[in-house]
FIRO-348406 format. One line per 4 residues: number of its first residue (from 0); for each residue x, y, z of C-alpha. Coordinates in Angstrom, 2 decimals, decimal comma. Layout:
NUM> X:Y:Z ~ ... .
//
This chain:
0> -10,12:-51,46:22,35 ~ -8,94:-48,34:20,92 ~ -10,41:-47,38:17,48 ~ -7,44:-46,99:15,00 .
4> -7,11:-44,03:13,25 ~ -6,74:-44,30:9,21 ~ -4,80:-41,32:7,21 ~ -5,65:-40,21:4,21 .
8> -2,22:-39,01:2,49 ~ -2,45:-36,96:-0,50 ~ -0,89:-38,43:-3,60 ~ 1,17:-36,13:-6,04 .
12> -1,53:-35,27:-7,98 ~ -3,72:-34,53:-5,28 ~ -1,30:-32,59:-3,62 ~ -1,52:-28,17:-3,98 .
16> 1,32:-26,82:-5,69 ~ 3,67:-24,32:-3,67 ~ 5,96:-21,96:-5,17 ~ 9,52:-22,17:-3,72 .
20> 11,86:-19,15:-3,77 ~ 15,64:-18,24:-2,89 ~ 16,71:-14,91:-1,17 ~ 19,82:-14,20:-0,73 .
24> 21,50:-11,72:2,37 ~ 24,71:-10,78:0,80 ~ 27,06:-8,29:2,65 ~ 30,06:-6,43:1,87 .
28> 32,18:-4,38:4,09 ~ 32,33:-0,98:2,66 ~ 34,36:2,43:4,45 ~ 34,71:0,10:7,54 .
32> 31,20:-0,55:7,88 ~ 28,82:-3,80:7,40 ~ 26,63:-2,93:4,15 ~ 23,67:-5,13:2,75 .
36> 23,04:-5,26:-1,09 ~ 19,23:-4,69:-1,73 ~ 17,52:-3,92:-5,06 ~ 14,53:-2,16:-6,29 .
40> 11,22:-5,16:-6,40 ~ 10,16:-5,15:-9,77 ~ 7,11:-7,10:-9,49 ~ 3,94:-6,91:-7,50 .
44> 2,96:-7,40:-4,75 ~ 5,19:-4,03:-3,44 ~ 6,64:-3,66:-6,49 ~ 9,03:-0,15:-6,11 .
48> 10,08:-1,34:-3,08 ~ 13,44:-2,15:-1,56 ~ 13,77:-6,34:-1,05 ~ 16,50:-8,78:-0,84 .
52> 17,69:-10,14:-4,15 ~ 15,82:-13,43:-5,11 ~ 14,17:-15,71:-7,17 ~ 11,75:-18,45:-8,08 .
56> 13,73:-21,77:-7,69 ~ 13,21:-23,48:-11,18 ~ 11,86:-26,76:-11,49 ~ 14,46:-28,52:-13,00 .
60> 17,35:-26,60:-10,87 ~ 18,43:-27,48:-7,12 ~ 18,24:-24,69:-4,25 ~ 21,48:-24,49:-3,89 .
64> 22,04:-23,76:-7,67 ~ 18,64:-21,35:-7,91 ~ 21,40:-18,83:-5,05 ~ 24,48:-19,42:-6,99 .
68> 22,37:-18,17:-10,55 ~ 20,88:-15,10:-8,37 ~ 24,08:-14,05:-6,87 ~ 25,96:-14,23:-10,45 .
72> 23,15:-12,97:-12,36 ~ 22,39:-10,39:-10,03 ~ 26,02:-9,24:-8,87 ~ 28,29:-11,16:-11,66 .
76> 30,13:-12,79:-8,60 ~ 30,73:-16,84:-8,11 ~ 32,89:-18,82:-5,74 ~ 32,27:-16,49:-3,15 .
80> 30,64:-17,53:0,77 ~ 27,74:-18,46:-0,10 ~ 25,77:-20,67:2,95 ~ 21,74:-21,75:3,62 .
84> 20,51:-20,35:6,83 ~ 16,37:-21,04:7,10 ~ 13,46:-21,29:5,38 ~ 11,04:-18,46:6,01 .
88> 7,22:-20,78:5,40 ~ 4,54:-18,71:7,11 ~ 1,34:-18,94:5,29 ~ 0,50:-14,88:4,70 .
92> 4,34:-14,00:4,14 ~ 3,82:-13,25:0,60 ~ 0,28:-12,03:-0,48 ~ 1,51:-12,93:-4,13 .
96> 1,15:-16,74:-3,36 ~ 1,70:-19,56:-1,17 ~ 5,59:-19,37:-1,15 ~ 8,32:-20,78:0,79 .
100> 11,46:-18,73:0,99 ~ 15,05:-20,29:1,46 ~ 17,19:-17,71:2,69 ~ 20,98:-17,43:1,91 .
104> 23,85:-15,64:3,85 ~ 26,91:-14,38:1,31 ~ 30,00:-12,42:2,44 ~ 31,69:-10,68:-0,72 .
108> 34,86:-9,17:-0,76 ~ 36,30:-6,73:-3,39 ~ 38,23:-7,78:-6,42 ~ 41,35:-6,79:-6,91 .
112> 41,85:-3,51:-7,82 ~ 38,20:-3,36:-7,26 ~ 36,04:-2,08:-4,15 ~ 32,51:-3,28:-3,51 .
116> 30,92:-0,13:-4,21 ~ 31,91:-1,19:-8,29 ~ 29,55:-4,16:-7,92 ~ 27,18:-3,36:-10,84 .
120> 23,51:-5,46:-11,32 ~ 22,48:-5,36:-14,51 ~ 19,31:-3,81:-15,20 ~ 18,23:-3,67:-11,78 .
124> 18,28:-0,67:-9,35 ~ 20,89:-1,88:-6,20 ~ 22,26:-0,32:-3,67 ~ 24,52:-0,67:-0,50 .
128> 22,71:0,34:2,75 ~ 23,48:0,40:6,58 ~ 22,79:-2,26:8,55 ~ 22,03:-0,03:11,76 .
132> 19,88:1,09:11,46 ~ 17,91:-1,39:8,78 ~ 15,43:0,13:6,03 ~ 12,43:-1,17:5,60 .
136> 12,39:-4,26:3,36 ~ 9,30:-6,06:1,86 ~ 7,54:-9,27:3,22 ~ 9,77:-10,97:5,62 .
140> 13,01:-9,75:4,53 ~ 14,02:-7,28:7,41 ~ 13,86:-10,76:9,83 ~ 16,46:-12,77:6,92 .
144> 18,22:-10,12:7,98 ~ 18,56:-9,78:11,65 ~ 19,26:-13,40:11,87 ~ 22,09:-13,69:9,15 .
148> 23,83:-10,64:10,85 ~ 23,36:-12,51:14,32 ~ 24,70:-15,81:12,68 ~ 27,93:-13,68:11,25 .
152> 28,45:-12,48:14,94 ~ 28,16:-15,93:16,14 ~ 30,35:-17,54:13,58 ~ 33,03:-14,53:13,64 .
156> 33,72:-15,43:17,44 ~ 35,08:-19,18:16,67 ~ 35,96:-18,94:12,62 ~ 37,80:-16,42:10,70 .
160> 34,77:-15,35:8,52 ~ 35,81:-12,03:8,60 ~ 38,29:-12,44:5,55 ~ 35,87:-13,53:3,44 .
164> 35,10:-9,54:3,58 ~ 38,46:-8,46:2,55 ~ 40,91:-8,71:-0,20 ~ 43,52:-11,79:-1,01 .
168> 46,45:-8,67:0,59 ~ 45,41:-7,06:3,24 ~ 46,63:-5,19:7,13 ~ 46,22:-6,22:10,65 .
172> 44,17:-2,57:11,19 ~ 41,79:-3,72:8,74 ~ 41,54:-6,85:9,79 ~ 40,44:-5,37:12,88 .
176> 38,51:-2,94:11,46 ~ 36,05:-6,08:9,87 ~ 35,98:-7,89:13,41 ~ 34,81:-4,59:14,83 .
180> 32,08:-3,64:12,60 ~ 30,73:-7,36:12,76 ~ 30,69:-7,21:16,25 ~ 29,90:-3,58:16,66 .
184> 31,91:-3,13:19,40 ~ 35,34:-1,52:20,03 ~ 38,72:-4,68:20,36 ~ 41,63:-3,34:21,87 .
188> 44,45:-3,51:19,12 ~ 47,19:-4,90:21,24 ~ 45,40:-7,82:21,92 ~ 43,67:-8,50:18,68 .
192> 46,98:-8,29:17,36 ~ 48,68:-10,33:19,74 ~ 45,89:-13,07:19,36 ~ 45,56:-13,51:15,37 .
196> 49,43:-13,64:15,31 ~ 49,80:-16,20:17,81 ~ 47,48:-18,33:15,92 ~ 50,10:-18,24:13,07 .
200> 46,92:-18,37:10,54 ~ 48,37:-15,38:8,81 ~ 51,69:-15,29:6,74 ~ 53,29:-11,81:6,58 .
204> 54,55:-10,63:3,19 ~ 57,35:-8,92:1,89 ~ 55,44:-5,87:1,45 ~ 53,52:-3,08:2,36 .
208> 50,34:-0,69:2,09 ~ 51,38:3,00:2,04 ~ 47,98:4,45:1,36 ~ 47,21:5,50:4,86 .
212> 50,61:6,32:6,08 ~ 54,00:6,94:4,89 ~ 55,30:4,25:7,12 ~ 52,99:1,84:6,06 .
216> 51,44:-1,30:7,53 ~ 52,80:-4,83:6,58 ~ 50,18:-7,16:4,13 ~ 49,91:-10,52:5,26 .
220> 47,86:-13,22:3,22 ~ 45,38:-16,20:5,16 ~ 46,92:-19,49:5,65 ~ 43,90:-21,67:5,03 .
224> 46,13:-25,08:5,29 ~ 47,48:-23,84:8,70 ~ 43,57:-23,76:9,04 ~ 42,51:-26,90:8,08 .
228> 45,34:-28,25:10,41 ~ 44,38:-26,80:13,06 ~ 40,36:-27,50:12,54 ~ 41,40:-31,28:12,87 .
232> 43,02:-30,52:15,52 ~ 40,06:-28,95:17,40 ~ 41,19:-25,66:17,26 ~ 38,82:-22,66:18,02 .
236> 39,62:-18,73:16,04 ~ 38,32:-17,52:18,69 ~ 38,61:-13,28:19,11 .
//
C-alpha cells in the first residue's frame, strides 16, 4: 500500500511576505502615431532610468484601486480605459525585492480643447515616446509592453477600442488614422469608410472640422447604445 504523503502548509504567520506592485501601460495617440507615457524611476534599484508608471499596492487598498490612484496621481486623469492584463511574478525581476507586478493597459484620449502632449505629472519627469522602435525600460517593463500593444491589435480587430484614443467629435480620416497606427499597416479608405458606416455605430453631426481643409470633413460622435445592441446581438466591429 502506497505511503500517503502529508503537507505541511504554511500558516499566515509562517508565511514570507511579498511586496505587490501595479504598473500601468498607458498610451495616447499623438501626431497620428501610438505613444507610451514613461517617467523618470526615482528610486533604486535603476533609479534615473526610464520605467512604466507604478506603485506599491497598499495594504488596505484593492489592485484595481492601487491603478486608478497611479493613473490620477500620476497623469490627473480618471474614468478613462483602464483594463488588467497579467501579472509579471518571476523571482529575479526586481533586484529591489521579491515583487509581483500587476500590469495595466490604459488608452487616453485628449480633453477637449486639450491634446495629450498637455498631460502634465506632477513632480515627476514624463514623457511621450515611440512605440517602434521601444526604449529601453527597467526590469520587465519593455515585455508589459509588447504584450499590451499586441492585446490593442487583437482587441482593435473585433471592438472599437480605437475611440477610446480620440476626442468625444471627431473625422472618419482620423478615425482611420488610429486604426492604422494600431495596426501599423496601411487600410484602404474606401473600404474603412464603407465598413464603419455600414455598422451605423457612428452618428454624423451637423458640423464640421475645417482645420485641415477648407472643405472640411464631417464630425460624427460614437453610438455606444447602437453598441450595446448590437453586442447582444453577437455582433463583431470587425475592420
Amino acid at each position: 500500500m502506497k505511503k500517503k504523503t502529508t503537507i505541511n502548509l504554511p500558516t499566515y504567520s509562517q508565511a514570507l511576505p511579498i511586496l505587490v506592485a501595479v504598473d500601468c501601460i498607458i498610451f495616447g495617440f499623438i501626431e497620428n502615431q501610438i505613444k507610451l507615457l514613461v517617467f523618470k524611476r526615482e528610486v533604486e534599484p535603476y533609479a534615473g532610468k526610464w520605467s512604466l508608471p507604478g506603485s506599491f499596492v497598499d495594504k488596505k487598498e484593492n489592485i484595481s484601486t492601487a491603478a486608478k490612484r497611479i493613473l490620477l496621481e500620476l497623469s490627473n486623469l480618471e474614468n478613462v480605459f483602464l483594463e488588467q492584463m497579467h501579472s509579471f511574478g518571476d523571482i529575479g525581476r526586481d533586484t529591489g525585492d521579491r515583487v509581483i507586478s500587476v500590469a495595466y493597459w490604459s488608452l487616453i484620449k485628449p480633453e477637449e480643447g486639450k491634446s495629450q502632449t498637455d498631460i502634465v505629472i506632477a513632480n515627476h519627469i514624463t514623457k511621450w515616446v515611440d512605440i517602434n522602435p521601444l526604449p529601453e525600460l527597467v526590469l520587465d517593463h519593455t515585455e508589459m509592453v509588447k504584450m499590451a500593444l499586441q492585446k490593442l491589435s487583437e482587441r482593435a480587430k473585433f471592438k472599437p477600442i480605437g475611440l477610446e484614443l480620440l476626442p468625444s467629435e471627431f473625422t472618419l480620416p482620423q478615425l482611420l488614422k488610429v486604426y492604422e497606427a494600431i495596426q501599423q499597416r496601411t487600410i484602404d479608405d474606401r473600404n474603412f469608410r464603407k465598413k464603419i458606416l455600414k455598422s451605423k455605430l457612428l452618428i454624423q453631426l451637423d458640423k464640421k472640422d475645417k482645420s485641415s481643409s477648407r472643405k472640411g470633413a464631417y464630425l460624427y460622435k460614437f453610438d455606444y447604445n447602437k453598441y450595446k445592441q448590437l453586442q447582444n446581438e453577437g455582433y463583431l466591429f470587425e475592420i
